[in-house]
N, CA and C atoms as an extended XYZ file, in Angstrom:
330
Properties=species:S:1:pos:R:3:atomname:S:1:resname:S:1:resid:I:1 pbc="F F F"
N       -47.350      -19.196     -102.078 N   UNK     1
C       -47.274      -18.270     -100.961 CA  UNK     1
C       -46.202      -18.767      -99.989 C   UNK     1
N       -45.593      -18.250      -99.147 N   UNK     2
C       -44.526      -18.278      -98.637 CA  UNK     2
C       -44.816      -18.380      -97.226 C   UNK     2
N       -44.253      -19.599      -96.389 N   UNK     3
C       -44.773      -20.280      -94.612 CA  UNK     3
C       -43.311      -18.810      -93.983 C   UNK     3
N       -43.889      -18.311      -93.181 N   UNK     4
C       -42.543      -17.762      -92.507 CA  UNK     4
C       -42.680      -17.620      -91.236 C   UNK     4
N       -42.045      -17.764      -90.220 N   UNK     5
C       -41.667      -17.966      -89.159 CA  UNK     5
C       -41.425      -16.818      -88.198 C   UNK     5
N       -41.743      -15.590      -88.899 N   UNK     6
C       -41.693      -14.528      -87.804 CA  UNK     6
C       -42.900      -13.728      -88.212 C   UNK     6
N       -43.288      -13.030      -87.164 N   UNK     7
C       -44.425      -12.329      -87.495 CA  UNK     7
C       -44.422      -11.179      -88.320 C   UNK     7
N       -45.289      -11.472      -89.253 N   UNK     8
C       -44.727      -10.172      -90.513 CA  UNK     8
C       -45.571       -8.821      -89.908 C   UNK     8
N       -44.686       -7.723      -90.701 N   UNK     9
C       -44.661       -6.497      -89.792 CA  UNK     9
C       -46.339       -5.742      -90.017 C   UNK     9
N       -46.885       -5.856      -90.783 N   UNK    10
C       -48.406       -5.484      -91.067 CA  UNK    10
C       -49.047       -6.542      -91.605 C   UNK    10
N       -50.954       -6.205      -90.691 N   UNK    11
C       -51.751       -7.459      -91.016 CA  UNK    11
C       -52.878       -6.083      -91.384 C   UNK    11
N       -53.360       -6.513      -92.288 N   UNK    12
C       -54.394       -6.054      -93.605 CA  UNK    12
C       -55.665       -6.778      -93.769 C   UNK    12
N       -56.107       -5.320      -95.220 N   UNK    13
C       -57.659       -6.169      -95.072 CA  UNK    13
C       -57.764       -7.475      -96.159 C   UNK    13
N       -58.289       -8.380      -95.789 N   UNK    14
C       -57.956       -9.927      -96.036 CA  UNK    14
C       -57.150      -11.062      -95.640 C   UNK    14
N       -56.866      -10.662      -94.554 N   UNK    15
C       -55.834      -11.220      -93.541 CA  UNK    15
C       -56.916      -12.494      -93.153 C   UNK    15
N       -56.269      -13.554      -92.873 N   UNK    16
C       -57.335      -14.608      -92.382 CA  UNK    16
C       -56.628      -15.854      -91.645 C   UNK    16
N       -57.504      -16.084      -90.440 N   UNK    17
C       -56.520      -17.348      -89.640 CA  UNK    17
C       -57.035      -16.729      -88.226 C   UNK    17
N       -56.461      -17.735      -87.276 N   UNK    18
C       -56.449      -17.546      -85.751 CA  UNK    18
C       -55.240      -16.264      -85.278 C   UNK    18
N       -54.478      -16.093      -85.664 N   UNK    19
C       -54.410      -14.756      -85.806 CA  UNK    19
C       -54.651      -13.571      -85.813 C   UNK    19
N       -55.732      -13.538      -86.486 N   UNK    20
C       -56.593      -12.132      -86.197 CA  UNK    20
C       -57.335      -11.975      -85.225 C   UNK    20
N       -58.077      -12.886      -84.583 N   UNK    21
C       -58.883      -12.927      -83.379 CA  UNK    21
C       -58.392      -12.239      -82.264 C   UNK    21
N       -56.904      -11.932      -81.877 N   UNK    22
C       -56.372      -10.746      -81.071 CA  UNK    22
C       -56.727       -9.928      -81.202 C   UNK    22
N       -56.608       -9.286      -82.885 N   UNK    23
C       -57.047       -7.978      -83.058 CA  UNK    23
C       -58.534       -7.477      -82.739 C   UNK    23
N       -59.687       -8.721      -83.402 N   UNK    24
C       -61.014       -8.836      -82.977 CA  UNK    24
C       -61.415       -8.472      -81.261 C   UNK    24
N       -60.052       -8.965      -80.372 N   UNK    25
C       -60.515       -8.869      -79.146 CA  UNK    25
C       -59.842       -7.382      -78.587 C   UNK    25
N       -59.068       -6.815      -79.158 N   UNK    26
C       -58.477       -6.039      -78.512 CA  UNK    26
C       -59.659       -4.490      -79.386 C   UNK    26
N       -60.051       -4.476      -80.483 N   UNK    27
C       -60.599       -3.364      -80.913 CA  UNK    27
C       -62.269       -3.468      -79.738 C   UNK    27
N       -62.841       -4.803      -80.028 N   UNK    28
C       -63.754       -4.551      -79.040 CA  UNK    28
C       -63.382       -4.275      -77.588 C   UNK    28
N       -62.577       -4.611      -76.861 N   UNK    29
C       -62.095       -3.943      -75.380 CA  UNK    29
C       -61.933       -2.606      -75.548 C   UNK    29
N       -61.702       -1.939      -76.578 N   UNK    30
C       -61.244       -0.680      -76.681 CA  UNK    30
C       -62.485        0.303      -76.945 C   UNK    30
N       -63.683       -0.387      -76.968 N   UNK    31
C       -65.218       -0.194      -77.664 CA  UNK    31
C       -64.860        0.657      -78.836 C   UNK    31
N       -64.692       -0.341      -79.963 N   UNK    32
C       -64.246       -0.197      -81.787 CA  UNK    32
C       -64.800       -0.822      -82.408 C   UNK    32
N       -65.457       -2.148      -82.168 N   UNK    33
C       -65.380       -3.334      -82.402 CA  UNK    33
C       -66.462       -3.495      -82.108 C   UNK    33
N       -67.723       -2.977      -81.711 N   UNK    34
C       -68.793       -4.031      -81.063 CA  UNK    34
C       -69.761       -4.718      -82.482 C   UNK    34
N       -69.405       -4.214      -83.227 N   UNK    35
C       -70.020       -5.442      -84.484 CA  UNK    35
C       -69.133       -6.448      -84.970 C   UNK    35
N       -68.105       -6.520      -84.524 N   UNK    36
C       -67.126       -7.423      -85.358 CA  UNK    36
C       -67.814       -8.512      -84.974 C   UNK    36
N       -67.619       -9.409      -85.518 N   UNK    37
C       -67.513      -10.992      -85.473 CA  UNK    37
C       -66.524      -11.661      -84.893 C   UNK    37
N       -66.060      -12.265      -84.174 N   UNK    38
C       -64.422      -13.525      -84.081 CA  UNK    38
C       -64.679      -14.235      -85.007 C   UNK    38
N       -64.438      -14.123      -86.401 N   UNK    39
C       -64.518      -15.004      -87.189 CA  UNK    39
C       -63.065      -15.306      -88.228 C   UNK    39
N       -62.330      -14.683      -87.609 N   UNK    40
C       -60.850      -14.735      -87.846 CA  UNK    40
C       -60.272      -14.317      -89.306 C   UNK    40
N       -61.354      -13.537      -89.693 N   UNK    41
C       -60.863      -12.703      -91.072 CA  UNK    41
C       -60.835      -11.089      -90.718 C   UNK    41
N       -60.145      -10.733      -90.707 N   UNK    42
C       -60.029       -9.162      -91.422 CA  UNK    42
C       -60.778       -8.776      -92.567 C   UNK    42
N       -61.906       -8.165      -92.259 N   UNK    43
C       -62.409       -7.777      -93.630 CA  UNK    43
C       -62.637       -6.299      -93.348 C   UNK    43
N       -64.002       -5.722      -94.338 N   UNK    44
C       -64.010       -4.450      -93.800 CA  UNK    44
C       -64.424       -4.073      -92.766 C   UNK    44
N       -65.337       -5.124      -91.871 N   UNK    45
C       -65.855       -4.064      -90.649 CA  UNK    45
C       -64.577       -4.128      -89.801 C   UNK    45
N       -63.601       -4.800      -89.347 N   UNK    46
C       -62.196       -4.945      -89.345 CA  UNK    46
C       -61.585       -3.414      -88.981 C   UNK    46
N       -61.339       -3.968      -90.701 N   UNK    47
C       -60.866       -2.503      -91.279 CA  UNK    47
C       -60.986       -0.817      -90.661 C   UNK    47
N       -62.522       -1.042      -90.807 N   UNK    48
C       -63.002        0.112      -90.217 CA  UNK    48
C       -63.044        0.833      -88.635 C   UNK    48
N       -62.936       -0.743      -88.109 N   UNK    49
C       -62.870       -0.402      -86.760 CA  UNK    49
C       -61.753        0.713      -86.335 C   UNK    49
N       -60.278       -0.415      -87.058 N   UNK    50
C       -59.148       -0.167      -87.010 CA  UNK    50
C       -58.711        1.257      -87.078 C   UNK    50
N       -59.366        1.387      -88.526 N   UNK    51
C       -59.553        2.876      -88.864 CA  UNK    51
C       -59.817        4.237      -87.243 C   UNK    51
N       -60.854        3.706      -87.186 N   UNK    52
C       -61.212        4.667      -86.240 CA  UNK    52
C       -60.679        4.688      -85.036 C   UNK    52
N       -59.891        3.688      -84.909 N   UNK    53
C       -58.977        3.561      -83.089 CA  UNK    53
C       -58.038        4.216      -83.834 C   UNK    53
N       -57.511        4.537      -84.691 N   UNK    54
C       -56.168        4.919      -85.422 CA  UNK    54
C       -56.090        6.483      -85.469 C   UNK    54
N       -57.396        6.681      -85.860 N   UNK    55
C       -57.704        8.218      -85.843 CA  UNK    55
C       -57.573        8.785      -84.879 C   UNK    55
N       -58.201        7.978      -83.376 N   UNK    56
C       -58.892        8.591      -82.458 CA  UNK    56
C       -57.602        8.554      -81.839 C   UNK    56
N       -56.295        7.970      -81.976 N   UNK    57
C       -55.546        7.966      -81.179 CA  UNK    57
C       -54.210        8.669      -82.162 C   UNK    57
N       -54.269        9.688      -83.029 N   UNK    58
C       -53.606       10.569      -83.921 CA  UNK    58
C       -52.751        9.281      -84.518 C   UNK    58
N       -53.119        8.424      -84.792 N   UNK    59
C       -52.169        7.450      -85.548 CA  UNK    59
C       -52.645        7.233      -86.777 C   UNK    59
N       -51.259        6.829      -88.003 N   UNK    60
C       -51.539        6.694      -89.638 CA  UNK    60
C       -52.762        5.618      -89.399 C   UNK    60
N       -53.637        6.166      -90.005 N   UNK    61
C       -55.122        5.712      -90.255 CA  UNK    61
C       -54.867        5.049      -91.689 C   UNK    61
N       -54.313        3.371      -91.671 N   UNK    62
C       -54.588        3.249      -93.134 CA  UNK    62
C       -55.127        1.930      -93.237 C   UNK    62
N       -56.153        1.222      -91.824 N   UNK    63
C       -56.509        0.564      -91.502 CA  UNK    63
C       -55.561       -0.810      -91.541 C   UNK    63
N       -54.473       -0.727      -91.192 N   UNK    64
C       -53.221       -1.666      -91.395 CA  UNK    64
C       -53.115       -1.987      -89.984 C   UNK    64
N       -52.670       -3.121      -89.094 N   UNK    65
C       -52.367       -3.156      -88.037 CA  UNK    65
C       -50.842       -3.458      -88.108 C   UNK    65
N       -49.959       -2.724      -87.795 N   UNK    66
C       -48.426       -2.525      -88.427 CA  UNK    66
C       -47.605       -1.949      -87.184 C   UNK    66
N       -46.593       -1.899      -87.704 N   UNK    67
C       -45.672       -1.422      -85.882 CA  UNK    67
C       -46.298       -0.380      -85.278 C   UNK    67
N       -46.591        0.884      -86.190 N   UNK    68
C       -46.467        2.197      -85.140 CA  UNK    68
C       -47.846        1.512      -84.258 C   UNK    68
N       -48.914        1.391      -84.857 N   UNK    69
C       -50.307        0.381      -84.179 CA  UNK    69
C       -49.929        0.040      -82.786 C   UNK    69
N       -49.321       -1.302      -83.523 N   UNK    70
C       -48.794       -2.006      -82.410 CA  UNK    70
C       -48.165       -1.433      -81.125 C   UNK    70
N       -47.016       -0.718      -81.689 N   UNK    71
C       -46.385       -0.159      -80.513 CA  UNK    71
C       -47.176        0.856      -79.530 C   UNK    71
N       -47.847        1.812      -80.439 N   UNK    72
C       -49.107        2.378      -79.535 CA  UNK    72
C       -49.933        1.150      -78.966 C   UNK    72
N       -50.312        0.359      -79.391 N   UNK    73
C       -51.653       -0.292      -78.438 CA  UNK    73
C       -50.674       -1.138      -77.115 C   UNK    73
N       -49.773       -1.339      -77.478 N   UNK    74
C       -48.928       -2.041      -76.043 CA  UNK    74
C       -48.346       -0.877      -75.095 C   UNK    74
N       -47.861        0.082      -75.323 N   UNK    75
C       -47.565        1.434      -74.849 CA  UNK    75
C       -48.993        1.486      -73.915 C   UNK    75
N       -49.847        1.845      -74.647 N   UNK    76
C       -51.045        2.770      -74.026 CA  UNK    76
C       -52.031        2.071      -73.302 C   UNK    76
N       -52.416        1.016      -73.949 N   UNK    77
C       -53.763       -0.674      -73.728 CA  UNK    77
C       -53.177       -1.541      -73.014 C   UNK    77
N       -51.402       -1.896      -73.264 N   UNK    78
C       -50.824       -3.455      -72.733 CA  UNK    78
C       -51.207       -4.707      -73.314 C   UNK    78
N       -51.743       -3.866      -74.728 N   UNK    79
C       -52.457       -5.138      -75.903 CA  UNK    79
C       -50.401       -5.480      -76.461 C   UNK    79
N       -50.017       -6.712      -75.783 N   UNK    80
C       -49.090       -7.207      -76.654 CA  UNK    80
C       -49.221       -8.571      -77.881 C   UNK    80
N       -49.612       -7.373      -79.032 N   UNK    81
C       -50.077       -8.322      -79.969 CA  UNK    81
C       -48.663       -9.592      -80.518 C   UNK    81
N       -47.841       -9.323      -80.369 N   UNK    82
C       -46.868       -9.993      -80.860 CA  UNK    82
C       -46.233      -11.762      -79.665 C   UNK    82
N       -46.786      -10.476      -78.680 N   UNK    83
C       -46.341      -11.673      -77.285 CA  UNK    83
C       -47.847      -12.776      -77.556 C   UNK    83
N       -48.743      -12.409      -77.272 N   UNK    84
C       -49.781      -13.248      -77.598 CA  UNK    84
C       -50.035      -14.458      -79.245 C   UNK    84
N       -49.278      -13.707      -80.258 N   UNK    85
C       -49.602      -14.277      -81.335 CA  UNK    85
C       -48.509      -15.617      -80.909 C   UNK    85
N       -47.759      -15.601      -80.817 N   UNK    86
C       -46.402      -16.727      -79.852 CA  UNK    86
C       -47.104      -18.052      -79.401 C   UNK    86
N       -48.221      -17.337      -78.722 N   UNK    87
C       -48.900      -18.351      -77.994 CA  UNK    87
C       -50.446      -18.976      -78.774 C   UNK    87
N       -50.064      -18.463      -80.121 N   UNK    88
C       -51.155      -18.982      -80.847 CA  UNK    88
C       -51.033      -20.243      -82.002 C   UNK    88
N       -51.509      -21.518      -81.354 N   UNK    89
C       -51.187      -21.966      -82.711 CA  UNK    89
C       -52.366      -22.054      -84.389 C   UNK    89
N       -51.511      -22.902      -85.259 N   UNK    90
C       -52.156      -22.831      -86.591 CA  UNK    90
C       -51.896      -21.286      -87.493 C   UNK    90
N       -51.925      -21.170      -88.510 N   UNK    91
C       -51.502      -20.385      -89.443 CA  UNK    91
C       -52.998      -19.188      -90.159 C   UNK    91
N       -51.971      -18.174      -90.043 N   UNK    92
C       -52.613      -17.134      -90.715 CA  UNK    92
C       -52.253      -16.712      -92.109 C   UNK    92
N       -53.048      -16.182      -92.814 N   UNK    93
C       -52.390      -15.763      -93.944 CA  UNK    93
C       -52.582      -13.920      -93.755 C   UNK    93
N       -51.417      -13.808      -93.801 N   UNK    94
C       -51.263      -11.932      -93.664 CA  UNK    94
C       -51.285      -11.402      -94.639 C   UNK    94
N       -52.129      -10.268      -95.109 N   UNK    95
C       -52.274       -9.705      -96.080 CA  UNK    95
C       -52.044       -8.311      -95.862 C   UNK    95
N       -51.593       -7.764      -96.648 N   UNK    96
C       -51.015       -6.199      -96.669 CA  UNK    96
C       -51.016       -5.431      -97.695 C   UNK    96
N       -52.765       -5.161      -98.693 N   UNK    97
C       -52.376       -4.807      -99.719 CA  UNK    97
C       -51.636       -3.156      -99.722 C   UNK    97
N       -51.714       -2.355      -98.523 N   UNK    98
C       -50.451       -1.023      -98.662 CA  UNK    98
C       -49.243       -1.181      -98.696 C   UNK    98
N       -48.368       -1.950      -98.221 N   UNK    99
C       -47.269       -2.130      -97.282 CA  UNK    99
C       -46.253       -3.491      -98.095 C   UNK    99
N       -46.810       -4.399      -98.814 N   UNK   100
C       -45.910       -5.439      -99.236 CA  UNK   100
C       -46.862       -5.888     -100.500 C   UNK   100
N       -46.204       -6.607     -101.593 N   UNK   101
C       -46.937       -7.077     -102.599 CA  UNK   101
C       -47.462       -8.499     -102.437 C   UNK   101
N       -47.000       -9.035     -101.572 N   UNK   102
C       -47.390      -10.919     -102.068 CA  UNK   102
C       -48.014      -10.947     -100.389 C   UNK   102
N       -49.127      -11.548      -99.806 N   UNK   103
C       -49.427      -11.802      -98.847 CA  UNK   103
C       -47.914      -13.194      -98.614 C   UNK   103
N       -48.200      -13.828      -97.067 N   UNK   104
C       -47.327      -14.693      -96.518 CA  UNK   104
C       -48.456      -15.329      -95.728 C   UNK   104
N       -47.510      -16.143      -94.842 N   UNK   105
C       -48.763      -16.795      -94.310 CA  UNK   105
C       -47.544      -17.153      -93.075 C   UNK   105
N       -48.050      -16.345      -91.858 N   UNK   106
C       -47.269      -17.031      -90.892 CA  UNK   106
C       -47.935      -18.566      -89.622 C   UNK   106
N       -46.672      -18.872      -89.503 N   UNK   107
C       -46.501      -19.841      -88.546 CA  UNK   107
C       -45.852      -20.271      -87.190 C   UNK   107
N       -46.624      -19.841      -86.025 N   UNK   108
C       -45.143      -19.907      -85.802 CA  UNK   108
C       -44.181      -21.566      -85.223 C   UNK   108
N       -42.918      -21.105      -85.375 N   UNK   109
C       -41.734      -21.815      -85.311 CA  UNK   109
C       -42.020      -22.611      -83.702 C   UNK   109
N       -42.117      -24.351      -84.168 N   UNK   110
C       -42.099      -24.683      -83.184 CA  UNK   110
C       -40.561      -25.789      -82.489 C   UNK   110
């Protein structure tokens, strides 16, 4: 698997690391989330949350957290997932089974 240094553009279901715990915090602020866990995997309840903030806000529902996502939740919430992940250390492994074939595993560049 491949260490890379910038934040890859969609995080998926099986995504796992300190990493995801943004997303964990930002779907529950948004009340999406109140079963999730912080347990720093993406799985399906994840997924599903995702799903349904995606819907509810006319966005591609393909439970992916990916630019258009992103750019809506910082636009609309001031969730800057990208500015925050910066300030996260230790490694995630990003998974994307729609969007790319080989998961990665970012880090970031210190």
């Amino acid at each position: 698997m491949n260490i890379v240094h910038t934040l890859p553009p969609f995080m998926g279901e099986g995504s796992i690391g300190p990493h995801v715990s943004p997303l964990h915090a930002f779907l529950c602020g948004a009340r999406y989330g109140h079963d999730l866990q912080f347990d720093k995997e993406f799985g399906e309840m994840t997924a599903a949350a995702l799903k349904m903030w995606q819907e509810d806000n006319r966005l591609e529902n393909d439970s992916c957290f990916g630019p258009e996502s992103r750019k809506w939740a910082k636009s609309e919430y001031g969730f800057d997932f990208e500015a925050i992940c910066k300030t996260i250390q230790g490694e995630t492994t990003f998974c994307d089974p729609l969007h790319q074939e080989e998961s990665v595993i970012y880090k970031n560049a210190e």
